[in-house]
BATI-314249 format. One record per residue: x, y, z of N, C-alpha, C, CB in turn. Coordinates in pm, whole numbers, padded with zeros to 5 digits, always signed. Glycine has a CB too. Example, Ala and Ser with C-alpha at 12.3 -4.5 7.8 and 13.67 -1.06 7.14 Angstrom:
2
+01319-00569+00780+01230-00450+00780+01320-00330+00780+01131-00447+00905+01285-00225+00708+01367-00106+00714+01290+00003+00787+01408-00060+00572
***
This chain:
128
-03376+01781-09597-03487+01843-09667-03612+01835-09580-03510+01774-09805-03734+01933-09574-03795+01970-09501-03885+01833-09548-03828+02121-09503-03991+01856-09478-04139+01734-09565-04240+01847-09598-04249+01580-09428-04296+01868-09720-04396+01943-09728-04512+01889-09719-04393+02003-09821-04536+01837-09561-04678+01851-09513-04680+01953-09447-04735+01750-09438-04832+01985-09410-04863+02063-09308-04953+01994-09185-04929+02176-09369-04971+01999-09054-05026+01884-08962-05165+01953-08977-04954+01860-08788-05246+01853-09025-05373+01815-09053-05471+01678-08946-05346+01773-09207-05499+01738-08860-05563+01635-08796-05667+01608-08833-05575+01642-08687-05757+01477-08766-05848+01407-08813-05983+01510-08900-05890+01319-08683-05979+01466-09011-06147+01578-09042-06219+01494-09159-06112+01787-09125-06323+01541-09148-06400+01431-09292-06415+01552-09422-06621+01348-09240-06335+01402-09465-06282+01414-09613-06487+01447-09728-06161+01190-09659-06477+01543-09799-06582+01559-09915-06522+01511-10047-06629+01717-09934-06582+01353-10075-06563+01274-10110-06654+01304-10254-06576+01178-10013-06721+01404-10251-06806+01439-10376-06758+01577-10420-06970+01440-10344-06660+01635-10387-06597+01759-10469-06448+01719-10461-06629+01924-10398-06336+01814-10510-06215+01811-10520-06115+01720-10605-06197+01803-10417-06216+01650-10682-06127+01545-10792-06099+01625-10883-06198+01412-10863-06033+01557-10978-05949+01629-11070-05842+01497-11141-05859+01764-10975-05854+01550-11333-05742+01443-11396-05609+01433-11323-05701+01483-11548-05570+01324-11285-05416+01282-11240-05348+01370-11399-05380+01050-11224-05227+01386-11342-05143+01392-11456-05076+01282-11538-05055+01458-11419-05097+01293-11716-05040+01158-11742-05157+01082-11779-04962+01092-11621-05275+01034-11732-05384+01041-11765-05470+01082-11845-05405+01057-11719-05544+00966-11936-05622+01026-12052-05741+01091-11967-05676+00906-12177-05802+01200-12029-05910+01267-11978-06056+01155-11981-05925+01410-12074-06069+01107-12129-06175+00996-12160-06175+00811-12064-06140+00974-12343-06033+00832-11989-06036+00711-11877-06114+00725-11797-05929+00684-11802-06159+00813-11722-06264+00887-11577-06146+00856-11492-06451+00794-11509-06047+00865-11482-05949+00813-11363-05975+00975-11309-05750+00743-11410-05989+00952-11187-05965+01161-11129-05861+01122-10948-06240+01291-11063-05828+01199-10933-05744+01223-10800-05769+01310-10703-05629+01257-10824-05762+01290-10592-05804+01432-10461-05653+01413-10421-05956+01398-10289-05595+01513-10392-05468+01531-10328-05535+01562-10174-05365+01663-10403-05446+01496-10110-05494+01525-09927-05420+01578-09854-05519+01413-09835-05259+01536-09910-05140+01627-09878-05061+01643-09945-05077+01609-09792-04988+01786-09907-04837+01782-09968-04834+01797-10096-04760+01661-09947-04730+01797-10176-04721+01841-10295-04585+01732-10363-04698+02015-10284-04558+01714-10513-04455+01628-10558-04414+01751-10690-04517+01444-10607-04323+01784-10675-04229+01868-10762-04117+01772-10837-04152+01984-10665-04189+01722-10925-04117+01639-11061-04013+01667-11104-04175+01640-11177-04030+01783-11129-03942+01921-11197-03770+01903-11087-04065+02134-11148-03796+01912-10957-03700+01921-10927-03655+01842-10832-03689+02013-10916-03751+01753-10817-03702+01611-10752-03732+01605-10616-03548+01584-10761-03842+01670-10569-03887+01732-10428-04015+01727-10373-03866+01860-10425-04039+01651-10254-04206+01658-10161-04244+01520-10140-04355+01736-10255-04340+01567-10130-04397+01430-10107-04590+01451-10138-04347+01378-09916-04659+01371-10147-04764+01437-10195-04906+01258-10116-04728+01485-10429-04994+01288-10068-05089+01192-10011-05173+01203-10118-05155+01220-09866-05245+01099-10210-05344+01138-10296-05405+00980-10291-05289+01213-10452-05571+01004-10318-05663+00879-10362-05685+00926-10492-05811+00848-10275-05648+00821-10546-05676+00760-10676-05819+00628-10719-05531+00695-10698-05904+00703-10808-05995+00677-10843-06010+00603-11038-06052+00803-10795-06011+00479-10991-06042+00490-11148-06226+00399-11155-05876+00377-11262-06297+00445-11289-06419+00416-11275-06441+00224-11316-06498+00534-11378-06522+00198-11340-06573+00037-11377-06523+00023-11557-06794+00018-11352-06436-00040-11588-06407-00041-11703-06289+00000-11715-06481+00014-11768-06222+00097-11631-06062+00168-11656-05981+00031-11729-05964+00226-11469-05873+00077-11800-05778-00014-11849-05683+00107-11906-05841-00136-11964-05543+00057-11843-05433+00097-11945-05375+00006-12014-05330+00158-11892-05292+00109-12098-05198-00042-12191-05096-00016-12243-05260-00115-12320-05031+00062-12169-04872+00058-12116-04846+00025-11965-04803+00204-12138-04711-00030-11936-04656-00004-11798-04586+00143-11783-04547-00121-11763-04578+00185-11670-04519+00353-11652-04419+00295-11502-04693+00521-11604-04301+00398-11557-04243+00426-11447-04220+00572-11422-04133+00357-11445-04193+00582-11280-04098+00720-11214-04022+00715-11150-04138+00808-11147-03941+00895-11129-03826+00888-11029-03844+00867-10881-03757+01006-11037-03992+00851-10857-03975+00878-10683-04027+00746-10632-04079+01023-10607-04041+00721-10499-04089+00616-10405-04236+00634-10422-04038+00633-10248-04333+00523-10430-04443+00483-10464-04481+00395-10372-04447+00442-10580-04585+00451-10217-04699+00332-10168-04797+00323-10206-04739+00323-10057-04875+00203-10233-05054+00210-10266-05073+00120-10193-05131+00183-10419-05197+00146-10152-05273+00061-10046-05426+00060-10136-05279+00149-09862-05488-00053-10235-05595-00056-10266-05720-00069-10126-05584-00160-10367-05814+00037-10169-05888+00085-10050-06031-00020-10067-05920+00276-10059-06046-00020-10202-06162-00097-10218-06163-00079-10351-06288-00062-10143-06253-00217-10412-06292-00201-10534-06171-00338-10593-06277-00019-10590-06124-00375-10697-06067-00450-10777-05994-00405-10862-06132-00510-10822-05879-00441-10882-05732-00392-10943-05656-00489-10999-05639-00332-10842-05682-00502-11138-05560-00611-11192-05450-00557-11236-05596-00699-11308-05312-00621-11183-05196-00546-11259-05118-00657-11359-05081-00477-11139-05066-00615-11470-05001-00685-11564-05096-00698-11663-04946-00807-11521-05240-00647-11734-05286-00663-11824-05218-00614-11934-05385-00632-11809-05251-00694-12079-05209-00638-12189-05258-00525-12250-05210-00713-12263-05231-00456-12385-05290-00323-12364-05382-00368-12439-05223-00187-12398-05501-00474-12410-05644-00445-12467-05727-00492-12341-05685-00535-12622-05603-00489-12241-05698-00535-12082-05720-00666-12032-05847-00497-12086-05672-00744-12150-05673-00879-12088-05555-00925-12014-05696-00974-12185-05584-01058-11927-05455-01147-11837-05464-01043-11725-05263-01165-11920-05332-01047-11645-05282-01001-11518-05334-01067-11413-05304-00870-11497-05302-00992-11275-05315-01087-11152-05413-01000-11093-05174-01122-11054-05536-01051-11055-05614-00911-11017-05598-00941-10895-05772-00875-11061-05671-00790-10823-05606-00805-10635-05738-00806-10593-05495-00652-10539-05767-00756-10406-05898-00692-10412-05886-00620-10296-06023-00781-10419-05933-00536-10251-05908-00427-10173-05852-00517-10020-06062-00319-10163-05788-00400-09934-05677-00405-09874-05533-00527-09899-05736-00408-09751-05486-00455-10016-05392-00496-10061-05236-00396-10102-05459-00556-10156-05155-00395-10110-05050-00260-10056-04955-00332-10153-04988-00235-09854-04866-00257-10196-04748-00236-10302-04658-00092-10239-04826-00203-10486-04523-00105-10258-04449+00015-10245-04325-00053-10334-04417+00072-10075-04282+00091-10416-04225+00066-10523-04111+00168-10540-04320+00061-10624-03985+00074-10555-03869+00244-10564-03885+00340-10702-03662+00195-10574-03792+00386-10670-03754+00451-10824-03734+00379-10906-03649+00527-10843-03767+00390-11023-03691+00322-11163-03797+00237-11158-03519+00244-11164-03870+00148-11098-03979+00030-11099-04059+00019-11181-04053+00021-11009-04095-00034-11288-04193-00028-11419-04285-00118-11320-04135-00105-11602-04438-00048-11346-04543-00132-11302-04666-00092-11403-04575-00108-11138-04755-00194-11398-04886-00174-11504-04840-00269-11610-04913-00003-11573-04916-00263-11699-05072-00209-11723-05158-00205-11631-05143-00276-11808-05300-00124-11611-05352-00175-11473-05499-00174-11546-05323-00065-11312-05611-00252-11523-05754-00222-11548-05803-00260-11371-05834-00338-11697-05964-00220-11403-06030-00248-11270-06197-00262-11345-06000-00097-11131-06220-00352-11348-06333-00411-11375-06497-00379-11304-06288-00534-11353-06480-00327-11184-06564-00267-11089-06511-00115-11030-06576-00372-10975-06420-00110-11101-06387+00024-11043-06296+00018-10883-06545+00104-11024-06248+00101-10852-06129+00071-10734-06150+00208-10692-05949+00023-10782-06100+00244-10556-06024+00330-10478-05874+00307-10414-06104+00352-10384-05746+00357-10481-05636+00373-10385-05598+00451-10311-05557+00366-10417-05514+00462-10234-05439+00535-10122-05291+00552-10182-05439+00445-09969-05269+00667-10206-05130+00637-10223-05003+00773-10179-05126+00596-10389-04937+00676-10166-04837+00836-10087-04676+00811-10184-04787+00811-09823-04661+00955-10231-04523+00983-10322-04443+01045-10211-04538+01098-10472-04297+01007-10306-04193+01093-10214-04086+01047-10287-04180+01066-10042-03986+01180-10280-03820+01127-10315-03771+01147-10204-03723+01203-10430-03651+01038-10204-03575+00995-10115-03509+01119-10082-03496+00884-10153-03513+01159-09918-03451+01314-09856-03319+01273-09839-03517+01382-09696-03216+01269-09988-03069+01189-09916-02997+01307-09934-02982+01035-10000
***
């Protein structure tokens, strides 16, 4: 299977347009996403997709979520607790440059961020 990137060399990123609700995501969280590459086709089990993930000062979920594909995050900055309950309390909080990669099937979360965070994160299903 092909990779749906396209080669994108070095350029500066506009860090004040192009967000947008993640999917799955309550609209009233402020969580928003910039895709940087590539694309993830759910639907049919295909791509791969580069996106920063933004959630604001206060975010909290309160479920854990899983999916079918491979999951890296690299927290960029900001503060990230994972394992809270769903009113946001407990878990293990992190703090930026800190990295997780996660297969398929992997339940992770709840997640809050108390100051707000930036991740890095790159999707993909396995090209078997």
């Amino acid at each position: 299977m092909a990779v749906t990137k396209v080669h994108n060399e070095f350029h500066t990123l506009d860090m004040s347009d192009g967000w947008r609700l993640p999917a799955g995501y309550d609209p009233a969280s402020g969580a928003v996403e910039k895709i940087l590459s590539g694309s993830l086709d759910e639907l049919n089990k295909l791509g791969s997709r580069t996106r920063l993930l933004r959630f604001p000062p206060g975010f909290h979920t309160s479920e854990a979520i899983v999916h079918d594909y491979w999951e890296e995050v690299f927290l960029v900055s900001g503060d990230l607790t994972v394992g809270n309950d769903a009113d946001g309390s407990g878990g293990t909080p992190f703090a930026g440059y800190t990295y997780a990669v996660r297969p398929p099937g992997a339940w992770h979360g709840p997640f809050k961020s108390t100051g707000g965070c930036l991740l890095l994160e790159i999707h993909y299903y396995d090209p078997a």
